[in-house]
C-alpha positions in Angstrom: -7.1 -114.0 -8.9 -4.2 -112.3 -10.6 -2.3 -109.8 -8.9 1.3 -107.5 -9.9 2.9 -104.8 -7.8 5.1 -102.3 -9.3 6.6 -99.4 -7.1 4.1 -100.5 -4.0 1.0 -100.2 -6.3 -0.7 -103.1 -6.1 -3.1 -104.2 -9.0 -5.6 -107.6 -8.4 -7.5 -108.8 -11.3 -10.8 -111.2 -10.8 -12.6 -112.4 -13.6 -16.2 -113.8 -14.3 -18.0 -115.0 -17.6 -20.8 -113.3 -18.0 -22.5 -115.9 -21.1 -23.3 -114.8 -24.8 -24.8 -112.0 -26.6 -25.4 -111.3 -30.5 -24.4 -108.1 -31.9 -26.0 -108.8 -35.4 -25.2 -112.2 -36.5 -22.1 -111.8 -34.6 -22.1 -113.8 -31.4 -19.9 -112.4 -28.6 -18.6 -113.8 -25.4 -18.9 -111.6 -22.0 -16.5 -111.4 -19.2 -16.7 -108.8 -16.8 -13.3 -108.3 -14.8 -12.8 -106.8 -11.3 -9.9 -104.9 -10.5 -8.7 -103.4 -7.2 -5.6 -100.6 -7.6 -4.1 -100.5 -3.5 -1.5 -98.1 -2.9 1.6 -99.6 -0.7 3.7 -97.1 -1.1 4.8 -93.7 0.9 3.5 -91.4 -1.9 0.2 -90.2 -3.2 -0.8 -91.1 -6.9 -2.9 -90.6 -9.7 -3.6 -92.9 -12.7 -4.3 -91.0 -15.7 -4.1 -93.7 -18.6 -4.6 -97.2 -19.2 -3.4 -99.1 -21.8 -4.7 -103.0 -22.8 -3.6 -105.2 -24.9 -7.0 -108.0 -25.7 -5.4 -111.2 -26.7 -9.0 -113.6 -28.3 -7.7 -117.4 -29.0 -8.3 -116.6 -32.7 -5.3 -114.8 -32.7 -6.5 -111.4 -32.8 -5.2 -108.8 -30.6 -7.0 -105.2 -30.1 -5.5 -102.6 -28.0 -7.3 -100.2 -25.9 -5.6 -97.0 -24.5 -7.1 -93.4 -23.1 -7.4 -91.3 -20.2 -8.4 -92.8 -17.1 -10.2 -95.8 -16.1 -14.2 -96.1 -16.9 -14.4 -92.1 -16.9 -12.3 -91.5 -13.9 -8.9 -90.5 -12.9 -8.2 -91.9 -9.4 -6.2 -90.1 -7.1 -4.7 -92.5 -4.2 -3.2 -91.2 -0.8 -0.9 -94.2 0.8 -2.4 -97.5 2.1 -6.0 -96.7 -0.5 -7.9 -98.5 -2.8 -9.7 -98.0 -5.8 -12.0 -100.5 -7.3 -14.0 -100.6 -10.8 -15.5 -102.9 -12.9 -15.5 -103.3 -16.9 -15.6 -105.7 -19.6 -14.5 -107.7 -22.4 -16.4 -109.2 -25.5 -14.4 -111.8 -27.7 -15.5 -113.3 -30.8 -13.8 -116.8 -29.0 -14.7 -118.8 -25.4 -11.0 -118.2 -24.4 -8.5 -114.8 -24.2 -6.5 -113.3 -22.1 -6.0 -109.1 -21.1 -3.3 -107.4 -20.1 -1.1 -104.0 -19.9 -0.3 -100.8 -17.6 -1.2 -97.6 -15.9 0.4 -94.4 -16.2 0.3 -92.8 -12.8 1.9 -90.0 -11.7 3.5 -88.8 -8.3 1.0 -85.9 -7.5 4.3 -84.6 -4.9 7.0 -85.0 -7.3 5.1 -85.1 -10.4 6.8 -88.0 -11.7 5.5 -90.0 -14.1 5.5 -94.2 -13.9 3.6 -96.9 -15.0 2.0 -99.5 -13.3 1.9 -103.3 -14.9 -1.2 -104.8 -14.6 -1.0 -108.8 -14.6 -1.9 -110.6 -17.6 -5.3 -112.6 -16.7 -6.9 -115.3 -18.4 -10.3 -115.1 -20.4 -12.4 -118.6 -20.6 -15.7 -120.0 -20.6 -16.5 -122.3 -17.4 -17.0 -125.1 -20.7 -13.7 -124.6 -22.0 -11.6 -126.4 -18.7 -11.7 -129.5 -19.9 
């Protein structure tokens, strides 16, 4: 588990490998991650954008940014949670994710971002 808290947000990041798949002749490795955004702080909130940077072992890095997170745009009163799922294909067994959320005071309307942990990508075969 990976978890970061910036400005009483708290993000937690679990991770599972979900096997292979083929796209093509193009084999692809699946992780599904599991994230949990908790509001610590006094103030209500909104995330409107995410941003990722996908780091595969083979030294290639994609980045992923756009509005919300898997169609929605989470609005958080103090001490709430918000939980959703995604995934990850790499062309490698190992990886890692990373990056931020732009939230926004919905009282103040100020705008911040929110650091979400960097979090390790690997096959269960590639610990040893």
């Amino acid at each position: 588990m990976f978890q970061q808290v910036t400005k009483g947000i708290k993000i937690t990041i679990k991770t599972a490998y979900n096997g292979t798949l083929y796209r093509g002749y193009i084999q692809y490795y699946a992780f599904s991650y599991f994230v949990t955004i908790k509001n610590n702080s006094t103030e209500t909130v909104q995330l409107t954008d995410r941003f990722w940077a996908i780091y595969d072992s083979l030294n290639q890095t994609e980045f992923v940014e756009g509005e919300g997170v898997v169609g929605q745009t989470p609005i958080l009163k103090p001490k709430e949670e918000y939980n959703y799922t995604s995934n990850c294909f790499l062309l490698s067994p190992m990886g890692a994710m990373g990056g931020k959320y732009k939230m926004i005071n919905t009282d103040t309307l100020e705008n911040f971002f929110v650091t979400i942990p960097t979090f390790q990508l690997h096959t269960s075969t590639s610990l040893n």
